[in-house]
Residue, then its C-alpha position, 0 to 999 in steps of 0.5 A: x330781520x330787518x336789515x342795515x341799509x345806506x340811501x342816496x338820492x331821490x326818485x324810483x327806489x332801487x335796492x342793491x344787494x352786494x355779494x358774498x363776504x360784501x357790503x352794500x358799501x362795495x357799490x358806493x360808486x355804482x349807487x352814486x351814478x345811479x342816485x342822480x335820477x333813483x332813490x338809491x337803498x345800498x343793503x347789508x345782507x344778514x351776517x355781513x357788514x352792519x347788518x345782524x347776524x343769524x344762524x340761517x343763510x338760506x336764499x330764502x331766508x335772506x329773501x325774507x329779509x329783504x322784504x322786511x326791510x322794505x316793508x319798513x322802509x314803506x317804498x312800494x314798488x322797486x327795481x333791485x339789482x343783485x351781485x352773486x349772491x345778492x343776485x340769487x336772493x333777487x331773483x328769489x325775491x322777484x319770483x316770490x313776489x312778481x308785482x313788487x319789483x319794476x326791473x331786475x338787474x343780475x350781476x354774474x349769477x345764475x339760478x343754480x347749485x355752484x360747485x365748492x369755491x372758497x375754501x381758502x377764503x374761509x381757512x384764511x378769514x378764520x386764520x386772521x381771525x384767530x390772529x386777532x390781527x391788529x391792523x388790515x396789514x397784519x391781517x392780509x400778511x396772514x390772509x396772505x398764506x390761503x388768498x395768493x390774489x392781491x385785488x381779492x385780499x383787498x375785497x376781503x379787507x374791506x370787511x375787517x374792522x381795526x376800528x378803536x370802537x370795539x372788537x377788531x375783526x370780520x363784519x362777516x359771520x364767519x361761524x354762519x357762512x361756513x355752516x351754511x355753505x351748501x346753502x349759499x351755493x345752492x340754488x333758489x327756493x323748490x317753491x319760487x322755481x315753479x313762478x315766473x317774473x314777466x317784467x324787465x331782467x337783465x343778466x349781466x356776465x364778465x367775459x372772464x367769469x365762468x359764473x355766468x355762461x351760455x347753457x344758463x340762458x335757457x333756465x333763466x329765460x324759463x323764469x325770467x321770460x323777458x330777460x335779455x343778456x349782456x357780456x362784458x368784455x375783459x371783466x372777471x366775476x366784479x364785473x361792477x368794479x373790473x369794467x365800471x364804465x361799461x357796466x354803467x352804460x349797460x345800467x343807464x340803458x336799463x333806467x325804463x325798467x325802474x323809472 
């Protein structure tokens, strides 16, 4: 599946894959800074923003997409930065295919099955959906009664469309997210697990996350043997967005790796 994507400034080519109930949009801000010396592909991963959806959400699957999509794109050699569940499916892509990928950067994630977490967040997307809220304020006054976090509702809100151009609602797949849960909370491929990545990785975690702890570190440094690991302070699980001054210092000292 060829996927949506968003490209800014010249140079190295560096992909950016967003989150769960994201968008490549997400990281507009991010991408900028880093479009002042790389080819910036900001991704919309399948079943979300503009994007075409599909019953499958494997990591694999998604991994499989991104390669299409750079295959089509024709840009060779790439660093990729991933967020959460776009850090699983670089971290598939990278051990999928070593050569292909300068430098890898993973934002609080870790190679592994993640115990339920957004229950609420699925029964409120539905509950808006069922709504046919007209406007993002109707929607996040339903939204509201299942998500209680103003900064998560807005995060959320971004991927509801009250455009006049077609149907208002969720650029997400609502139906594929829940079907394929287990899937997007597990784990990488059986079949990558037995690869390594011996380029430049970085694993980046918010102090106040538990995404991405300590005890990971010895998996990951199984995988990726020359991942190093950075923490920021006073970040939750949006490091990029909680902390962008310090998550962009950490990214302009990792510019050798895509260069």
């Amino acid at each position: 599946m060829r996927l949506h994507v968003e490209e800014l400034g010249a140079g190295h080519p560096v992909i950016v894959l967003h989150g769960l109930f994201g968008s490549g949009d997400n990281w507009r801000p991010q991408a900028k800074h880093l479009s002042e010396q790389n080819r910036v592909v900001l991704v919309d991963l399948r079943n979300h923003g503009k994007s075409p959806h599909g019953a499958e959400m494997s990591i694999a699957a998604m991994a499989t997409d991104v390669e299409d999509t750079l295959d089509a794109l024709g840009l060779g050699r790439v660093g990729i930065l991933g967020h959460s569940l776009g850090g699983k499916v670089a971290m598939e892509c990278v051990l999928r295919n070593p050569t292909s990928y300068s430098g890898m950067v993973v934002v609080d994630i870790a190679p592994k099955t993640y115990p339920v977490r957004h229950t609420e967040i699925l029964q409120g997307m539905r509950a808006v959906a069922d709504a046919k809220a007209g406007s993002r304020r109707d929607a996040d006054s339903v939204l509201a009664e299942y998500v209680t976090e103003d900064r998560v509702r807005a995060f959320l809100l971004k991927s509801y469309d009250t455009s006049s151009h077609g149907e208002r609602g969720w650029r997400i797949n609502i139906d594929a997210v829940e079907h394929e849960y287990d899937h997007i909370r597990g784990g990488l491929s059986d079949q990558v697990l037995e690869n390594t990545y011996s380029g430049p990785a970085l694993f980046i975690a918010g102090e106040l996350s538990d995404y991405l702890q300590v005890e990971d570190e010895q998996v990951i440094g199984k995988l990726f043997p020359e991942a190093r690991f950075e923490t920021i302070a006073q970040a939750g699980h949006w490091v990029h967005a909680e902390q962008p001054a310090a998550f962009l210092k950490l990214l302009d000292g990792f510019r050798h790796a895509w260069s």
